[in-house]
C-alpha positions in Angstrom: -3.9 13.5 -15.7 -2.3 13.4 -12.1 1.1 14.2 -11.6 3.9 10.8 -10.6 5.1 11.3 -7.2 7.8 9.7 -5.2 8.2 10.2 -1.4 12.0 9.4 0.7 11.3 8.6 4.2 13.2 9.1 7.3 12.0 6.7 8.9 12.7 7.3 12.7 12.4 10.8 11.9 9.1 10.9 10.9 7.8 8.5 13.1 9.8 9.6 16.5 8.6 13.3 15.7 4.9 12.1 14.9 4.5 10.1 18.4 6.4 13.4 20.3 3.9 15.6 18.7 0.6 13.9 19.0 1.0 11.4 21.8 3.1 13.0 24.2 4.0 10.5 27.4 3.1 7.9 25.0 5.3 4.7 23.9 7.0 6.1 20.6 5.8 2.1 19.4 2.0 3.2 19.6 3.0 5.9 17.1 4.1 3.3 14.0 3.7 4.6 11.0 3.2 2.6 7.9 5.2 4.1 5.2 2.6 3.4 2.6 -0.1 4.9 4.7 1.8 7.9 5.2 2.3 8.7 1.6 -1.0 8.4 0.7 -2.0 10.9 3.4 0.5 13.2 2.5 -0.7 13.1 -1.3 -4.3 14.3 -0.1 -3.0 16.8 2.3 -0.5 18.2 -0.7 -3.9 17.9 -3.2 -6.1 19.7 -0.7 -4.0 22.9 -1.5 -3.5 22.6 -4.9 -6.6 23.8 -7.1 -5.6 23.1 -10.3 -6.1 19.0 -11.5 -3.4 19.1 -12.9 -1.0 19.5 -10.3 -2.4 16.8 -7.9 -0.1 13.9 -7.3 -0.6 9.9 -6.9 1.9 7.9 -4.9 4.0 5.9 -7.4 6.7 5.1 -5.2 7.8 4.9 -1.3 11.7 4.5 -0.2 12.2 4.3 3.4 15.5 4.4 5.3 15.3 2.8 8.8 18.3 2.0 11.5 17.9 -1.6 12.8 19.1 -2.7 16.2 21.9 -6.0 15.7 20.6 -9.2 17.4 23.1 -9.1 20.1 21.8 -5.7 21.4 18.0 -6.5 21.2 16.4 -9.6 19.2 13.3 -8.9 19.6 13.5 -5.8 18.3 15.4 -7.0 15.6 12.9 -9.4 14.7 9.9 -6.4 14.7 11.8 -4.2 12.3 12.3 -7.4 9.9 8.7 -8.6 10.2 7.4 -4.5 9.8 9.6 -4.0 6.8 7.8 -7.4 5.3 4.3 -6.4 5.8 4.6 -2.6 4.9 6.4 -3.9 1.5 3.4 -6.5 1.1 1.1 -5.8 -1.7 2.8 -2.6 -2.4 5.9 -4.4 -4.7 6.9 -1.9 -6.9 6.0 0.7 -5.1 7.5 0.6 -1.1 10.8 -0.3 -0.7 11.9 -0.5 3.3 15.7 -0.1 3.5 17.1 -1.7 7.4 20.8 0.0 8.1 22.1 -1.8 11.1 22.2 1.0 14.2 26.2 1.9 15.4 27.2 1.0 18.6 30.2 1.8 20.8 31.5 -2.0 22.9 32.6 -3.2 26.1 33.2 -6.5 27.5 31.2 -8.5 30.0 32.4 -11.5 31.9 35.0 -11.5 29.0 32.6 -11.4 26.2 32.0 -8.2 24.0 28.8 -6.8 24.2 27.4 -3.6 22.4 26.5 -0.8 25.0 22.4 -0.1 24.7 22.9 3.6 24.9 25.4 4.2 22.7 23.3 3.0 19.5 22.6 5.6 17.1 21.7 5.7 13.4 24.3 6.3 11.4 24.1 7.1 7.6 20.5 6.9 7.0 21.0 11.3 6.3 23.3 9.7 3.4 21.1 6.9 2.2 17.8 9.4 2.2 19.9 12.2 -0.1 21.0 9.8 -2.7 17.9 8.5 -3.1 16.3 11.9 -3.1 18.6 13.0 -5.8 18.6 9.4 -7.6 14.8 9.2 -8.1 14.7 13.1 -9.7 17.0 12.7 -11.8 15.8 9.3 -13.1 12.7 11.5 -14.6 10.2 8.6 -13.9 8.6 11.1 -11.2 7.1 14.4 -11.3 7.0 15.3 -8.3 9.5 14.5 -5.5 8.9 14.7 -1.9 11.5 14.6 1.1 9.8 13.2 4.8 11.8 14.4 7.4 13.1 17.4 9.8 16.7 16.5 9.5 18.3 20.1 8.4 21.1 18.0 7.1 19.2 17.1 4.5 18.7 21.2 3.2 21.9 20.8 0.6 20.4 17.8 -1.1 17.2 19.5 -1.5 18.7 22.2 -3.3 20.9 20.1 -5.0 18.0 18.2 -7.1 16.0 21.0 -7.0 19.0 22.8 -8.9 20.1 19.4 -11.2 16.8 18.1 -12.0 13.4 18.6 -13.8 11.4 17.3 -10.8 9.5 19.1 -8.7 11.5 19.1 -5.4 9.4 19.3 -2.4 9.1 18.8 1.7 6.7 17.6 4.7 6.5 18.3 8.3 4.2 17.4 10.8 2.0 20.5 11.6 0.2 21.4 15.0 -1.3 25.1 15.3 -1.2 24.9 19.0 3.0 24.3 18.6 5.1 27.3 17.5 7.8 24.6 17.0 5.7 22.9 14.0 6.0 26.5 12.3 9.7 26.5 10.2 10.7 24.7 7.5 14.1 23.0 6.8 16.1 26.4 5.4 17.0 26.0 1.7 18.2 28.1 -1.1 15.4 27.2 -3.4 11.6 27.5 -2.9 10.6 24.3 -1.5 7.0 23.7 -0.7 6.3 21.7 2.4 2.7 20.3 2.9 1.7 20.3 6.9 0.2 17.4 7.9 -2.0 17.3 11.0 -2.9 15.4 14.1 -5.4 13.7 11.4 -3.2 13.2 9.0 -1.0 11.0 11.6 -3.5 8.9 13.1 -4.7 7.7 9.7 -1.3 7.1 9.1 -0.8 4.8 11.9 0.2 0.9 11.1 -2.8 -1.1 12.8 -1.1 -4.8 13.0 0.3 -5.7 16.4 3.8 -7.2 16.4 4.4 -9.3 18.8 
């Protein structure tokens, strides 16, 4: 019997890092990763290291955090981010649950009119939304296994923290390149956390196929 295992996505994170790492000088967009994808190849590259059966883990359940840009700032974009949320949470209900935070902006006025400033927009929260729900779904002992997708060393307290609080199995991913000294470290935490590498393989058959006009 396989082991239950829920994964919290940084969304931007995961992906921005991804498209840096294996397709440098590359639009980050060509680099979309689809959440449910993802899991699923971080589930075999987890099992590939784990000998014993019982240990192995199947994807149960996918909670991704995202910014969103407002429709003032960028429409189109907007509109992507809506219509990718809807298609990675097709056919996975249950299971992937895409979570859109609108992006922070500072303002200015233009020909008397205020307008968000472009450059200004960051995300702004999502480190808050992916630790609740880190902590949330180990304590709510439906899972055996849960796993934390990003870089963000932010994040190291509330791995510890449900690590320390829960009966879960608390664990971590990174993106993993031999030829990149950078790819080496983990996120530094008081407990032992094992974090699975995934390679340049591991991304591409992670990628999200559909086109988004």
């Amino acid at each position: 019997m396989t082991l239950t295992m829920a994964v919290v996505v940084d969304y931007q994170n995961v992906h921005l890092t991804g498209a840096s790492l294996f397709l440098p000088g590359r639009p980050p967009e060509e680099g979309l990763i689809d959440p449910f994808r993802f899991a699923c190849q971080l589930a075999q590259a987890r099992d590939a290291k784990i000998a014993d059966e019982r240990y192995k883990a199947t994807v149960k359940r996918v909670e991704v955090f995202r910014g969103l840009p407002i429709p003032e700032d960028d429409p189109d974009a907007n509109r992507r981010n809506q219509a990718q949320k809807a298609e990675w949470e097709r056919g996975h209900h249950g299971v992937v649950r895409v979570t859109l935070r609108p992006l922070k902006y500072a303002w200015d006025y233009f020909d008397g009119r205020k307008v968000p400033v472009r450059a200004s927009r960051r995300e702004k929260g999502i480190d808050v939304l992916c630790a609740l729900a880190l902590v949330d779904l180990a304590r709510s002992g439906r899972y055996d296994v849960v796993v934390l997708a990003s870089r963000d060393t932010d994040l190291a307290p509330a791995l510890d923290n449900a690590a320390r609080t829960t009966g879960a199995k608390i664990e971590a991913v990174k993106w993993f390149d031999p030829a990149d000294r950078r790819t080496r470290g983990n996120i530094s935490t008081r407990a032992r956390i094992w974090t699975t590498s995934m390679t340049r393989d591991h991304f591409t058959a992670s990628l999200d196929p559909r086109t988004y006009p």
